[in-house]
C-alpha positions as CSV (number, residue, x, y, z in Angstrom):
1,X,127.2,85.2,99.8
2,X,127.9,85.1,103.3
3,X,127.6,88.7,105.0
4,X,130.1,89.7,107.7
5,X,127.4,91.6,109.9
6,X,125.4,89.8,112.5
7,X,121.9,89.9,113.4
8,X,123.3,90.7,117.1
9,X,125.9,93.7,116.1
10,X,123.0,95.5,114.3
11,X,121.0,94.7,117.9
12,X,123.7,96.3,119.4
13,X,124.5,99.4,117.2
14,X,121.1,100.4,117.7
15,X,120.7,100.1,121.1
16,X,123.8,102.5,121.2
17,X,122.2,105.0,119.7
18,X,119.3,105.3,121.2
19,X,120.8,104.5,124.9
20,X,124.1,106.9,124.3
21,X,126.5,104.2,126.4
22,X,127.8,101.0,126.2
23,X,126.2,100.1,129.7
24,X,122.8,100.8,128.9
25,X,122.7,99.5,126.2
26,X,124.0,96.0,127.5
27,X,121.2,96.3,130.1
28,X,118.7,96.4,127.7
29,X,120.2,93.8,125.8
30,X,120.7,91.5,128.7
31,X,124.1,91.4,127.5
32,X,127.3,92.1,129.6
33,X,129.1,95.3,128.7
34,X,132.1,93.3,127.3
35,X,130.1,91.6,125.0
36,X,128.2,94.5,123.9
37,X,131.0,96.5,123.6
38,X,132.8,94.0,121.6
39,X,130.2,93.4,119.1
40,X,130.2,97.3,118.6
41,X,134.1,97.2,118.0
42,X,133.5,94.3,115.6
43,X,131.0,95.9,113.4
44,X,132.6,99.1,112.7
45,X,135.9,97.0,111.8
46,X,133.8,94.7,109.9
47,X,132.0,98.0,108.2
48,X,135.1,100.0,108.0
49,X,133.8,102.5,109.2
50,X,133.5,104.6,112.4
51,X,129.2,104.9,113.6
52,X,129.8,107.2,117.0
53,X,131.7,110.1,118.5
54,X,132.8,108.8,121.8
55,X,132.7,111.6,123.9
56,X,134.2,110.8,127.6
57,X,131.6,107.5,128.3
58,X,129.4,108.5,125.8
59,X,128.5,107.7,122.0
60,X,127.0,110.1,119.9
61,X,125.9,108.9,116.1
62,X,128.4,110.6,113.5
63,X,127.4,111.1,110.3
64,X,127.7,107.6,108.8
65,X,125.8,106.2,112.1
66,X,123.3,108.9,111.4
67,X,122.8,107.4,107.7
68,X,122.4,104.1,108.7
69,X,120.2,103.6,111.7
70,X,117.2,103.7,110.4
71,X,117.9,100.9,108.0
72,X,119.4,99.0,111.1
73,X,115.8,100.0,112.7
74,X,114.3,98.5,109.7
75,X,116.0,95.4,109.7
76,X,115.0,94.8,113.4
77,X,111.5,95.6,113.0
78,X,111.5,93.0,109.9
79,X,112.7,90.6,112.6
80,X,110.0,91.5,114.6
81,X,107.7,90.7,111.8
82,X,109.0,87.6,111.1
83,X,108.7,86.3,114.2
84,X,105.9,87.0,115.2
85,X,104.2,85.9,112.0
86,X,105.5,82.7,113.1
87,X,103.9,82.8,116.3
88,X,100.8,84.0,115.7
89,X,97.3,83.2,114.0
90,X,97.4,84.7,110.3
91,X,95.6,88.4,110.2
92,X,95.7,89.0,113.7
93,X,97.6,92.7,114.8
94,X,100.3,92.5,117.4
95,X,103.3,93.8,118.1
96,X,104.7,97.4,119.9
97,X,103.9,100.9,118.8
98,X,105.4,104.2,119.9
99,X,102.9,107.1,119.8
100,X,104.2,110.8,121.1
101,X,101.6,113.3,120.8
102,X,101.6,117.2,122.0
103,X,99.7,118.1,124.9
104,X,95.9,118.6,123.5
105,X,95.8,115.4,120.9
106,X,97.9,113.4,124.0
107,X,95.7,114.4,127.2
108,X,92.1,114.6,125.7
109,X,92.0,112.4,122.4
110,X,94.2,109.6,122.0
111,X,93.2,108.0,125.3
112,X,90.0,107.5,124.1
113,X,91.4,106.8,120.7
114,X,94.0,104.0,121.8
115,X,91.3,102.5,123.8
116,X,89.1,102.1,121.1
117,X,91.7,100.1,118.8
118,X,92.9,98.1,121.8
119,X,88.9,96.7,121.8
120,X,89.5,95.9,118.1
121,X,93.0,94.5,118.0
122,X,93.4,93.2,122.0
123,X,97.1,92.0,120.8
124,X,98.4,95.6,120.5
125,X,100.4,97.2,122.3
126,X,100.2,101.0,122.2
127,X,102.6,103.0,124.5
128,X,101.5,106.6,124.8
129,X,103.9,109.2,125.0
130,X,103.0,113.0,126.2
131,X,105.1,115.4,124.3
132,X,105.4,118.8,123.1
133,X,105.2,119.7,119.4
134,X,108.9,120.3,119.1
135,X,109.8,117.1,121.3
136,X,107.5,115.1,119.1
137,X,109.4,115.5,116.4
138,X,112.8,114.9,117.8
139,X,111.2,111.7,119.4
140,X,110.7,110.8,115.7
141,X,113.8,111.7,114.2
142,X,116.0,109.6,116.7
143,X,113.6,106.9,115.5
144,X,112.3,106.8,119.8
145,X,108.6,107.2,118.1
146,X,106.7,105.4,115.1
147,X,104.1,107.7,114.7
148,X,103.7,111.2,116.1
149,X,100.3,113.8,116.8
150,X,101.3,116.9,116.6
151,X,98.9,120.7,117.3
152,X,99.5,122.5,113.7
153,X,102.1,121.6,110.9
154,X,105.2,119.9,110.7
155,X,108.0,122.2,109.7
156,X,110.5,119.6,109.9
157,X,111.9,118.4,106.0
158,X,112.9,115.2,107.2
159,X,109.9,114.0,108.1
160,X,106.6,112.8,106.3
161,X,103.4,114.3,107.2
162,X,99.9,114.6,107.0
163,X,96.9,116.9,108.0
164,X,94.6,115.0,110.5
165,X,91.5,116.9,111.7
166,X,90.4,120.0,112.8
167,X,90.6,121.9,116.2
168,X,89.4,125.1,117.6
169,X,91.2,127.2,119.9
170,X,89.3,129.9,122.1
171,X,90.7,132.5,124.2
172,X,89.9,132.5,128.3
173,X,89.3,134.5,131.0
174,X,88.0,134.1,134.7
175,X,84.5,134.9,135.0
176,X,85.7,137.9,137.8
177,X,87.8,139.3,134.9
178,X,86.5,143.0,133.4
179,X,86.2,140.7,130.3
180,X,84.1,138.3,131.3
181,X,81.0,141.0,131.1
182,X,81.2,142.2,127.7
183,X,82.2,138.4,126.1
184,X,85.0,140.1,123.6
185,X,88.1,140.2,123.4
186,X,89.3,143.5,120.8
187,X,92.5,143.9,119.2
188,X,93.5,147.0,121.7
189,X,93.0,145.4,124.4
190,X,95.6,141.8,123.9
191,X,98.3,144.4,125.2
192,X,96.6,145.5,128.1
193,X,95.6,142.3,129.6
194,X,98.3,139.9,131.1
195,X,98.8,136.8,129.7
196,X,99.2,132.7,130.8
197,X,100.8,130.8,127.9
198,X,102.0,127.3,126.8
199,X,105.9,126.8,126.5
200,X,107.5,128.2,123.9
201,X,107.4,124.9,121.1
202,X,104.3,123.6,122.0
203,X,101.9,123.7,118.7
204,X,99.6,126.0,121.0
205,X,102.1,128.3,121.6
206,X,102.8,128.7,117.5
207,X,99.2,128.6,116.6
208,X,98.2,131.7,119.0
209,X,101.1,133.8,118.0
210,X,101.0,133.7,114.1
211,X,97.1,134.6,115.2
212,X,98.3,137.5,116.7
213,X,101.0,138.6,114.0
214,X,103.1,142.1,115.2
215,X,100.8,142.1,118.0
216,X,102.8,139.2,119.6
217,X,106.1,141.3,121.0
218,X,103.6,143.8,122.6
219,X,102.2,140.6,125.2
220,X,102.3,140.8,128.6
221,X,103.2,137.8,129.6
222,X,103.2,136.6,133.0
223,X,103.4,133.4,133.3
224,X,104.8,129.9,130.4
225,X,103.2,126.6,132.2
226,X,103.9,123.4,130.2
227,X,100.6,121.8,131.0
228,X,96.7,123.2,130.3
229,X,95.3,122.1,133.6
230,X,98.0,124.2,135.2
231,X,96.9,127.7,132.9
232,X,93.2,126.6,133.5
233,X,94.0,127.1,137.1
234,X,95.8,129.9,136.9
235,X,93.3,131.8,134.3
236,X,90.3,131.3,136.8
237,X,92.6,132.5,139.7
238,X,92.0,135.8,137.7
239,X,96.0,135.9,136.7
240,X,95.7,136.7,133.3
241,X,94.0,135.1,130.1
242,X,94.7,131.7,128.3
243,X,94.5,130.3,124.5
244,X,94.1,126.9,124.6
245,X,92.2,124.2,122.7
246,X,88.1,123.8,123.0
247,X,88.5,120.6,123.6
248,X,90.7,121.4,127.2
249,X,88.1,124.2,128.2
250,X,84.6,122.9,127.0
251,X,83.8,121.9,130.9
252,X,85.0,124.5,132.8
253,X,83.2,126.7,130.1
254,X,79.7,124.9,130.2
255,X,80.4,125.1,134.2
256,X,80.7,128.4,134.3
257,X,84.0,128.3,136.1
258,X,85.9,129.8,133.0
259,X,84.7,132.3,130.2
260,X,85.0,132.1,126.3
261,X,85.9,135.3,124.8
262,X,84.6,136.0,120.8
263,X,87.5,137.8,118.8
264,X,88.5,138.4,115.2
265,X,91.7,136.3,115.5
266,X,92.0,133.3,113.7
267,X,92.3,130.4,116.4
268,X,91.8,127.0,114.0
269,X,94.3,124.8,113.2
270,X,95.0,121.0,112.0
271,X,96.5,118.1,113.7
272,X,98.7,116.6,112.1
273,X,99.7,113.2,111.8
274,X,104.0,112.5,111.3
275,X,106.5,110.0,110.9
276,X,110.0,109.1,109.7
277,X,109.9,107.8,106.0
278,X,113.0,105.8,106.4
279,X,111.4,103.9,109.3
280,X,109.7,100.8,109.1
281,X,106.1,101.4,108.9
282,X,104.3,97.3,110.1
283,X,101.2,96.3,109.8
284,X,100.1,97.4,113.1
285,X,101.3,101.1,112.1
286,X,99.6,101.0,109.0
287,X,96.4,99.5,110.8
288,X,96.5,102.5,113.4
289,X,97.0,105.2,110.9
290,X,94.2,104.1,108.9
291,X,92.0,104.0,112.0
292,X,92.9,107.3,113.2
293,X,91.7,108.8,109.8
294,X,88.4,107.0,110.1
295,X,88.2,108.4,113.4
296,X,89.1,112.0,112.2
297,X,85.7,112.9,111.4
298,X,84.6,113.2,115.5
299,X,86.2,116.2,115.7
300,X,85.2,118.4,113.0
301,X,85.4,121.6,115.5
302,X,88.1,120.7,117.9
């Protein structure tokens, strides 16, 4: 049966949708814009159907595009497979991986992490990106991520996921702070304190405020900063305290530049590992998953 689709129009449908125009799509494609454009007009008369909302110079997926890009993912990544399988010795790992993580797992883990698979499988290529939470996941469901990291749960249906390892979250101060000299932070006294938090959608962010339940409307908060070195800097300038992972603090803590404050709140969480179970999942995905399990058990305290 001979199909009326091409390898090339599904090339091109894709790169669409994850470009939003015509042009950059063609220049990723090394393809001129005619031609691109063409082969998009071709495949939704071919299909029947219409795959974008063209709004002014740009394409937004519709419904029906929605439904069907992640098989036309698929179908490229089996390409991809295929290929390379003829190009390479049998067994060995290769090809491209997308990685977003949130801020902690991204900036004090996976560095390490990716460099330790890289020793074992030199062929792969892992490209790092440094999210939060929330833009992890929409990196995965527009299929611009294989695999995500992500501080706390998934709440997203769409997606598959699975709890990782554990980390442990401690509240700061600077060591000038009336804090610092009694060590605790009490439940009076979160409101009388000022505050230096992550973004609102970084997992962080979530984990500290279902810690702090109907205390969490009652924070003075002066100032949101998107990165931990930035509230690390801002905490020992005496501005307020912080909540942020062990794992971000543990050396300005053993330095004595920042203090750890006991409380009764709970501050541990999971990681979580997360992906898009209509998306291809290759044998270097699979390989990395499987090592990041196996390397799960370094961290049994954040």
């Amino acid at each position: 049966m001979s199909l009326p689709v091409t390898f090339r129009q599904i090339q091109v449908f894709a790169a669409v949708a994850r470009n939003g125009t015509v042009i950059a799509a063609a220049q990723q494609l090394h393809l001129s814009q005619s031609a691109t454009s063409q082969a998009l007009s071709d495949l939704e008369r071919q299909l029947g159907v219409a795959l974008f909302e063209r709004l002014g110079r740009r394409l937004c997926l519709n419904d029906i595009g929605r439904h069907l890009l992640p098989q036309a993912e698929r179908l490229l990544d089996g390409m991809e497979v295929f290929v390379r399988s003829a190009q390479e010795p049998e067994g060995r790992l290769s090809g491209t991986l997308n990685v977003s993580a949130s801020a902690t797992i991204g900036t004090y883990m996976l560095p390490a992490l990716a460099g330790r698979f890289n020793e074992r499988h030199p062929g792969a290529d892992l490209r790092l990106n440094l999210r939060n939470t929330g833009e992890v996941v929409m990196d995965l469901l527009r299929l611009n991520a294989d695999l995500g990291l992500i501080e706390g749960q998934c709440h997203e249906p769409r997606l598959a996921s699975e709890a990782w390892c554990q980390d442990r979250m401690v509240i700061i101060c600077s060591p000038q702070h009336p804090l610092a000299r009694v060590g605790r932070l009490e439940r009076h006294d979160l409101i009388d304190v000022s505050w230096i938090m992550r973004e609102k959608g970084s997992g962080t962010r979530e984990v500290f405020e279902i810690a702090l339940g109907a205390h969490v409307d009652r924070l003075a908060i002066r100032m949101e900063l998107g990165q931990h070195e930035a509230i690390k800097q801002a905490v020992r300038a005496g501005l307020g305290l912080g909540c942020l992972s062990w794992l971000s603090v543990a050396g300005e803590i053993e330095r004595g530049e920042l203090i750890a404050l006991s409380s009764d709140l709970c501050l541990t969480r999971r990681f979580s590992l997360v992906w898009h179970p209509e998306r291809y999942r290759s044998p270097l995905w699979q390989a990395f998953k499987v090592f990041l399990v196996e390397q799960s058990d370094q961290y049994p305290n954040g």
